[in-house]
N, C-alpha and C positions, 0 to 999 in steps of 0.2 A: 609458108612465110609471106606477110604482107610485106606489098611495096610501102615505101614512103612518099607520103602525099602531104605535102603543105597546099592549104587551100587559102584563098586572099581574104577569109572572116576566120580565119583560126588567131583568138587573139593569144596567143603565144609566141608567133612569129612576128617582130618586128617589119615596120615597111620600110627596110632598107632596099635599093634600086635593083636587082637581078642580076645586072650586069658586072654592077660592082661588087656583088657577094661572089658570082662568078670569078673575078679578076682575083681577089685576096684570096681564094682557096686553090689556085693554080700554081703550082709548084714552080720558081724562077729558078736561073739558072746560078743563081750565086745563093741559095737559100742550103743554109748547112744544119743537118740532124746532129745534132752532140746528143752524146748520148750522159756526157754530164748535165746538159736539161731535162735528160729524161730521170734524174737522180733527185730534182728538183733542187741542184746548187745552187749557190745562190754566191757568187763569187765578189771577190774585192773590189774587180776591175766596174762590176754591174753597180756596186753601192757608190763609188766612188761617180761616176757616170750622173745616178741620180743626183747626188749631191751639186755636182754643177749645177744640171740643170734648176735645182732649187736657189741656188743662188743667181744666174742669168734669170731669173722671174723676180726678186726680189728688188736686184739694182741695178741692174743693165738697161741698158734703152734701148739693147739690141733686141728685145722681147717685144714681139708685136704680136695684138691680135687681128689676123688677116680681114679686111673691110670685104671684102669681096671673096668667091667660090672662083676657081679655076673657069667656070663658064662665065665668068661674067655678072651672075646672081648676087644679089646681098647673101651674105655670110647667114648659115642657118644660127639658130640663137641658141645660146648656150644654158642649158638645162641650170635652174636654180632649185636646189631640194636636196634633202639629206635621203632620204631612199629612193634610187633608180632602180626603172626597169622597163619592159614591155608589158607586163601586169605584175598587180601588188594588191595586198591590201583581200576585201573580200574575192576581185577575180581570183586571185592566185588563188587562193584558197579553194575555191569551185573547182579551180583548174587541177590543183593537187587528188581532190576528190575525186574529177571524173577519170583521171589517170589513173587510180587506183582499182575505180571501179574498172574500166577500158581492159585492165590487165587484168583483171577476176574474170572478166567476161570470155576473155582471149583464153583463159584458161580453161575457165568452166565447161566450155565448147568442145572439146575434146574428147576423144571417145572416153567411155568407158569399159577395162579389158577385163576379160575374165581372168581367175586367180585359180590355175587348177593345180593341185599339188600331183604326186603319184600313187597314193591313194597307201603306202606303205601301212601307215596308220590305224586304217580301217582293218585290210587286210591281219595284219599283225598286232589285234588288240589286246582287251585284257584277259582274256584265254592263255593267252602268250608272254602276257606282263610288256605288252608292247616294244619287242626288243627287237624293230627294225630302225623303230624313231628317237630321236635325240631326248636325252632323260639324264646328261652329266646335272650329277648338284643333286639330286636326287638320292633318298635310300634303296640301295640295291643288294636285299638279302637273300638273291636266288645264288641255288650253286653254281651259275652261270654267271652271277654277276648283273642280272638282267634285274629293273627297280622293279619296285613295289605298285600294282597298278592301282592301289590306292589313291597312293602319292600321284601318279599321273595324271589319275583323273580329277583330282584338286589343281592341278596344276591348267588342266585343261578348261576347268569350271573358270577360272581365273581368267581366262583366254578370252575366253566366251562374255564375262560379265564387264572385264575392262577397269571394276573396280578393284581404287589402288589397295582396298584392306583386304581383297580377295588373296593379294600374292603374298601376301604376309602369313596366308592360312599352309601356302604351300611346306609340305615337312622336306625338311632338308639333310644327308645322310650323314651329317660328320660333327654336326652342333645346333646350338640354340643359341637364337638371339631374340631377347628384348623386343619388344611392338616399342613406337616411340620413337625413333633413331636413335635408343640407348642399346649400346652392346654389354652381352654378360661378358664381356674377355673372352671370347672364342670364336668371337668372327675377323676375318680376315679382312682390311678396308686397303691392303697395299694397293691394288688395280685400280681402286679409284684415284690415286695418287701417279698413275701413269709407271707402275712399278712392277715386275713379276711379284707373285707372291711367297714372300719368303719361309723358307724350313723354320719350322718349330714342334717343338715338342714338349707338351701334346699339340697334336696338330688342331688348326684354327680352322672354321669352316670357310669358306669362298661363297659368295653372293654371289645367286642369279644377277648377270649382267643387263639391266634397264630392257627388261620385257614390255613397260608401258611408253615404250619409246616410239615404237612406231604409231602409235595412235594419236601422238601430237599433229597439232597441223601448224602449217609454217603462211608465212604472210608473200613469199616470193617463189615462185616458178611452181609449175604443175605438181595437186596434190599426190602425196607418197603413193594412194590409192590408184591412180591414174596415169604411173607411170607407166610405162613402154620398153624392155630394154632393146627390141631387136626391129628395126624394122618398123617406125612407129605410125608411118603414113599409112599403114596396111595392115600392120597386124592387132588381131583383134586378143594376144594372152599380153599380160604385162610380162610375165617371169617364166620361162616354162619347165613344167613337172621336171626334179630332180631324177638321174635311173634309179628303177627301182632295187630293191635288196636281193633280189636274188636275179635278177638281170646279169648278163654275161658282160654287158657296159659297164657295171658297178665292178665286176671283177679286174678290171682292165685298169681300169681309173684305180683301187688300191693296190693291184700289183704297181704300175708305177709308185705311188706312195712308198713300197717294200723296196723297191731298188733305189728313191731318190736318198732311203734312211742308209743302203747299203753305200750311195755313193756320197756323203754328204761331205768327205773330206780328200775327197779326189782336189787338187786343184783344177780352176778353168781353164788352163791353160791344155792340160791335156784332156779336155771337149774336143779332139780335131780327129781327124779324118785317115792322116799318114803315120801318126803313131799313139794312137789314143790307148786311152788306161784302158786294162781288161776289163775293168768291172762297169764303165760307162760303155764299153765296146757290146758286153754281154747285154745290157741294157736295152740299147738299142735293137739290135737283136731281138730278141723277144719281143719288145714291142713292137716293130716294126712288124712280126708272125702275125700278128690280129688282125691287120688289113683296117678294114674303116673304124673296125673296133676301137681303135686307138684315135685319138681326135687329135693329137699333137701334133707338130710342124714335121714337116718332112723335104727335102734335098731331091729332086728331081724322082719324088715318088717313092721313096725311101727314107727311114728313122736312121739316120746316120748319127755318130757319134757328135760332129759339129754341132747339131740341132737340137739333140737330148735335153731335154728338162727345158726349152726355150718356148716363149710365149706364140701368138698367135696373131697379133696385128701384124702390119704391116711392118716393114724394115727389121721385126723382132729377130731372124739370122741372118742379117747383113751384122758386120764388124765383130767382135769381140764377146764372148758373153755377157759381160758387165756393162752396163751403160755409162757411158763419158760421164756423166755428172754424180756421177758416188766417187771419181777416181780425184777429183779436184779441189783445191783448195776452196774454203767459202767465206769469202770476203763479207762481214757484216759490219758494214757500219767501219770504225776502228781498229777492231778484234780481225784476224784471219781462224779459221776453223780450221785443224786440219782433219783431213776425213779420214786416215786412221782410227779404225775402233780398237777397242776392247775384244781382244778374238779369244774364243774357247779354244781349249786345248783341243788341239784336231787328232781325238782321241773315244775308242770305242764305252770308256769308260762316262763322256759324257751324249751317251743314248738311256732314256727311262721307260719304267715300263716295262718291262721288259720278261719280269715274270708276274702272277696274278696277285699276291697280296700287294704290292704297290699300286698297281692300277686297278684293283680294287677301291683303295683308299681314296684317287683320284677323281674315280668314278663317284663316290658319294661325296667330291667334294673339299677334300680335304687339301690344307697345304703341304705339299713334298716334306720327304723327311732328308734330304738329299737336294745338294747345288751345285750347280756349274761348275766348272771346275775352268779358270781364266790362264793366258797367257799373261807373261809380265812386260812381254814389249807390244807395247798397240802396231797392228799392221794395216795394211791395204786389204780391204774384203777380197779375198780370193780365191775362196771352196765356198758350197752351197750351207756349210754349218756356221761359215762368217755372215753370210746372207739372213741366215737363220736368225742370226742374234741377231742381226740389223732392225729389223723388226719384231723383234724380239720386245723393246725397251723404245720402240722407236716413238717420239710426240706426234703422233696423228699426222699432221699434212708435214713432218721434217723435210724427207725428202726435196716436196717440192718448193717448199720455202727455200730451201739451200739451191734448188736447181733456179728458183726465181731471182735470186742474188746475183748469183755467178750467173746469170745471162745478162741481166739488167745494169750489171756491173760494168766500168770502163774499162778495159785492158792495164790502164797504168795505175789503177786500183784492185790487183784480181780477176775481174774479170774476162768476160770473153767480149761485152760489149754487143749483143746479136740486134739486128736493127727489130723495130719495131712493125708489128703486121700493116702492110703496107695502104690499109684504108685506113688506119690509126688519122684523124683527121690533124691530129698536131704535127703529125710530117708534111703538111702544109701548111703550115701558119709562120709566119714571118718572126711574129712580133708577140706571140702568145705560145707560154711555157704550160706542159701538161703534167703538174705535180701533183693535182688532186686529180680531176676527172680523165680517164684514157691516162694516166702517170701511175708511180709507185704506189700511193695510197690506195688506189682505185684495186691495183694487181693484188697486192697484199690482202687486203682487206677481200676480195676475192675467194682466193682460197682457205680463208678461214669461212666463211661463208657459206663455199659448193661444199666442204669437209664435213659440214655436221648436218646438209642438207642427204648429202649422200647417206649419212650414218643413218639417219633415218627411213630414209626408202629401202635401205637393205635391213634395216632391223623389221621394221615392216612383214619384209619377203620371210624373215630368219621367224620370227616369233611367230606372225599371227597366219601364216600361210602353210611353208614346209616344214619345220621341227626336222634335218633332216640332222640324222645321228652324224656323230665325229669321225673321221676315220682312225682315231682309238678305239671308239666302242663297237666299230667292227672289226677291228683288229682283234678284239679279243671275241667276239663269234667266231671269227676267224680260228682262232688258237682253240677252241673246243669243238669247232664243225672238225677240224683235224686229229683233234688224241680223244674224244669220247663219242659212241656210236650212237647213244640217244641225242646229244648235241647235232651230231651230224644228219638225223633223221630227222631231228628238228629245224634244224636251217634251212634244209636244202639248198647250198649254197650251187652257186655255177661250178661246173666242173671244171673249167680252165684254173683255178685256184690249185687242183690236184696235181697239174703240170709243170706250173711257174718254178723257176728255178733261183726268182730271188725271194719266197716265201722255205725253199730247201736250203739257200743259205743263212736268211736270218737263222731258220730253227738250229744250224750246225752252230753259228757261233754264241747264241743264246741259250740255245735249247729249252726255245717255244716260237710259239710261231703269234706272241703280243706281235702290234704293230713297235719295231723302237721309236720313242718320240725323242726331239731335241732339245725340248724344254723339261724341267721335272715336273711339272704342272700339268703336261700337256697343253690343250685348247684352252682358252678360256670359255667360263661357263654362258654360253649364249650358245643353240643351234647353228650348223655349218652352213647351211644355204641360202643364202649366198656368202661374199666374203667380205666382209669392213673393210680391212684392206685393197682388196680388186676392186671395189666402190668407190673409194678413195681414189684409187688409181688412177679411175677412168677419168672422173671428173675434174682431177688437178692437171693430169697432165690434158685434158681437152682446154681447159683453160689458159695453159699455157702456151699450147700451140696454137691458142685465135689471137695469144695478145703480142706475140714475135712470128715475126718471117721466119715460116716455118719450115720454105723451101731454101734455106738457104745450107751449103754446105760445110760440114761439120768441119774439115780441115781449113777453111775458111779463116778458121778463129786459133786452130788448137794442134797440134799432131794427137793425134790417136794412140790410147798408151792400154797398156792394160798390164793386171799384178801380175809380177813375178809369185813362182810356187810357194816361196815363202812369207809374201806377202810385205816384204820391205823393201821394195822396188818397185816400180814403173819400167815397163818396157816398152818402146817404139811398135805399134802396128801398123805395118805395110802391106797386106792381103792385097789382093787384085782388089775386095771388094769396100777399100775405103775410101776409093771415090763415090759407093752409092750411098756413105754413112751423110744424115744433114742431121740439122734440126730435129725436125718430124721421126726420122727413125727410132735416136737417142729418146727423144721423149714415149717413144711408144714402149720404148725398151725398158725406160727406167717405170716404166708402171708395172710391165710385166714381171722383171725384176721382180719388186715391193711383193706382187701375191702372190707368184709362184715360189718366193724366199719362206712363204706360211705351208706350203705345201710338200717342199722339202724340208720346213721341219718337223712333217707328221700333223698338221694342226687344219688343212683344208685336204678337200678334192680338187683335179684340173676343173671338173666345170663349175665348183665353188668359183674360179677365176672366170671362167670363158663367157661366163654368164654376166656379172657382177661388172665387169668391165664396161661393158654394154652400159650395165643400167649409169651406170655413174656417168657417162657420157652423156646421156639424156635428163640428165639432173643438171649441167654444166650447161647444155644448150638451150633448157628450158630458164635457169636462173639469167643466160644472155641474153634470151628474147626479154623476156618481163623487163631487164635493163633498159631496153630499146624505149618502152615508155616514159622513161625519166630525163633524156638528153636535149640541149640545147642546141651543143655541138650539130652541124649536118652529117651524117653519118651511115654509110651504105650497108655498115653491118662487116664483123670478123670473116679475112675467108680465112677457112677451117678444112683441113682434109681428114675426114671422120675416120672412123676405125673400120669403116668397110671401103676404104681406099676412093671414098669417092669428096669431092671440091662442095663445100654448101659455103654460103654465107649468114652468118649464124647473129640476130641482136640487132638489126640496122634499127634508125631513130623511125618515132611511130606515135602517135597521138590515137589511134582508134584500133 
């Protein structure tokens, strides 16, 4: 990170006196943060105020212009001109340009990482009809279910050439559409609508989901190619090799899968320790038997029931499992939101998938012949299949636009009112309101920003690198590595699968050992590795904790509540450990939350998350430095406490 350097020929910087840029940026002792300035109000008391004073200028004789400076000096002379500044005109202009370049250059500088996948691919080619690697959307007319390596390798010529007419060659396992953007009526366009795709009969086909996405390039923060997720001062892979297909890791990672589909309607409430449900108890359990195998959170070196299905940053098992900002109302604007969904019947009847002709049909694409099945009273998300639908249907950055609200918000409006990150350079300014720049606009506009920058670096990782299959389409390797001996000699799958005892309950209540999904769709069609969502995650919530005090604590603002089992209640939480709930926690929590809610619905793996999170975080710090070149403000730059628990200051102002 560069320091910030004003030099006395930088003409960008005004020759105001040092001392006195000094004095006005130093916090006094009667200088109050409303956090209705930070809404950018614009109140009665303020217009009425101007208004005098436009009248005392007009006809008052009490209106003087000062003859003389406090020292003594003639009075400096009063700018005449309709455009001010410190430069305009052609400088600015230069000035804009070289800013532009300054920040290409800042970028370009940067290593370049290599991109190693886990070689599944190769391994498991068209001999095999490639039935390691991700191939949903595809024709799949083996008895196993595994695509056509034809179709593959069209798909993969596509990959390769980049051209847009290449992916229109790819064949598709459930219909036909039209070249042109004209559809014959049998393709499905609900997902581009922000919609699951809905049952119909005959079923429509589903669209590969924007494969030439990652190839775009973008005009702000390091390109997709050059990202970093781990470690980025030092390491030289951007994304590293997903496990591989028959790795005893890959085993471990869907047996969770199998027990979060077994526990999906457990409430949170019984995740504890002193009388936890059997079935998260068992869970635990078992995972905890793998040892490092398992990469999930752990309680003083054990998978205890508390910790189950919980993410992996920092404060992720401190307080409740749910994160504070899904439980609260969302103050927008006029409108209050309430955060009551729409909850599925917490019922076995809605798991899909579940024997092979359905997820057959899924598999080449088709949409579900079969739907949700809803509750009629909206509740409080409260099981991991309320979670599920959360994101399910959810508008890309939701979440954290609602958590941006309900921070940003005043108390006597909804909100919690959280103060702003303490280098926020308008919590020293007296007499200057931050509504556009470091204000709401700035925030908002933010997260729609890192959201589709994120989308892109992981679709990047997802398309043009890993192809790494769904944990459906091993679910169902799964279910024939177990009932047929050629299947099974063909997989060779890890033997830990033969033991799992949440793969010996799905098959009793199923009878098969599909992976059950939460959606009827299953996945959408786009490869699993990394996770839209966990990208999302990283990056909104990193945003959000550089643009509030993030150390500040949670009960501060709020008591700490979490659902009742039936989801129409709020309860009090009082644990020993809701003095270590803040800010920072909630926000780490509420990301983990969003990607692990796709992973208990059957729809990622944990390191689809553990990964993903990362990068989206380096997407968010990279779009804050590039910022750094645009400011006027003086500014030392967000402090940020990253996701490996350590304090950086992320964006300060910067000219070179």
């Amino acid at each position: 990170m560069s320091s910030i350097n004003h030099s006395d020929n930088d003409p960008e910087i005004s020759p105001n006196n040092e001392s006195q840029r000094n004095e006005l940026q130093q916090p006094t002792s009667n200088t109050s943060h409303s956090r209705r300035a930070f809404l950018g109000k614009v109140t009665a008391a303020s217009v009425a105020a101007g208004l005098v004073g436009l009248a005392t200028f007009e006809g008052s004789a009490q209106f003087q212009i000062p003859a003389d400076d406090p020292a003594g000096g003639a009075a400096p002379a009063c700018p005449a001109g309709c455009e001010e500044g410190p430069i305009k005109g052609q400088t600015r202009a230069n000035t804009a340009h070289q800013r532009r370049v300054s920040a290409a250059d800042y970028e370009f500088n940067m290593p370049i990482p290599s991109h190693p996948c886990n070689n599944d691919e190769v391994t498991f080619g068209s001999a095999v009809n490639f039935f390691a690697s991700y191939s949903k959307g595809m024709p799949h007319p083996s008895v196993f279910g595994e695509v056509d390596p034809n179709a593959y390798c069209t798909y993969k010529r596509a990959l390769a050439s980049g051209n847009p007419s290449d992916f229109e060659l790819i064949p598709l396992g459930c219909g036909a559409c039209q070249s042109g953007g004209q559809t014959s009526g049998v393709t499905s366009q609900s997902e581009s609508r922000l919609a699951p795709p809905e049952a119909s009969t005959p079923p429509q086909q589903r669209r590969l989901q924007n494969p030439q996405a990652g190839y775009n390039f973008d005009l702000e923060g390091k390109d997709y190619q050059q990202l970093i997720n781990r470690s980025p001062a030092t390491n030289t892979v951007a994304f590293p090799p997903a496990f591989t297909f028959r790795s005893d890791l890959e085993a471990v990672e869907i047996i969770e899968n199998y027990w979060q589909a077994l526990t999906r309607d457990v409430a949170f409430l019984d995740y504890n320790n002193s009388n936890p449900n059997p079935l998260v108890q068992a869970a635990a359990n078992e995972l905890n038997s793998y040892g490092l195998l398992y990469k999930g959170p752990r309680e003083g070196g054990v998978v205890t029931p508390r910790v189950y299905s919980r993410g992996i940053l920092p404060g992720d098992t401190i307080g409740p499992y749910l994160s504070q900002f899904f439980l609260r109302n969302i103050p927008y604007g006029a409108q209050t939101i309430d955060p009551r969904i729409r909850s599925p019947l917490q019922t076995n009847a809605n798991n899909f998938l579940t024997s092979f002709s359905p997820w057959l049909s899924i598999q080449n694409g088709c949409t579900p012949s079969s739907m949700t099945q809803f509750d009629s009273i909206p509740r409080y998300i409260r099981s991991a299949r309320d979670l599920a639908e959360y994101v399910h249907n959810d508008a890309i950055y939701q979440a954290y636009l609602n958590t941006a609200l309900i921070m940003m918000t005043p108390q006597s409006m909804g909100g919690l009112e959280v103060p702003l990150d303490p280098n926020n350079p308008y919590r020293n300014y007296c007499k200057q309101d931050n509504f556009v720049e470091f204000g709401p606009s700035h925030l908002l506009t933010l997260l729609g920003e890192v959201s589709v920058r994120a989308h892109k670096a992981v679709w990047y990782q997802k398309w043009q690198v890993h192809r790494r299959l769904r944990p459906e389409e091993f679910g169902g390797r799964v279910h024939f590595w177990k009932t047929n001996s050629t299947a099974r000699q063909r997989y060779q799958l890890s033997s830990l699968l033969d033991f799992s005892n949440a793969l010996a309950q799905v098959n009793s209540i199923y009878g098969s050992y599909f992976l059950p999904q939460a959606f009827p769709e299953g996945s959408p069609l786009h490869p699993s590795y990394g996770a839209g969502h966990a990208t999302l995650a990283g990056a909104c919530v990193t945003i959000l904790k550089a643009w509030f005090d993030e150390s500040q604590a949670y009960a501060n603002f709020a008591q700490p509540v979490q659902p009742s089992r039936d989801g129409l209640s709020l309860i009090p939480y009082n644990e020993a450990d809701v003095a270590q709930m803040t800010i920072k926690t909630e926000l780490n929590k509420l990301g983990s939350n969003v990607a692990i809610a796709r992973n208990h619905a059957g729809v990622h793996w944990r390191s689809d998350y553990t990964e993903s999170v990362f990068l989206g975080e380096q997407v968010a710090i990279q779009l804050l430095q590039d910022y750094g070149f645009t400011y006027n403000e003086d500014f030392a730059g967000f402090g940020l406490t990253n996701f490996n628990d350590t304090q950086q200051l992320v964006g300060p102002k910067r000219t070179t």
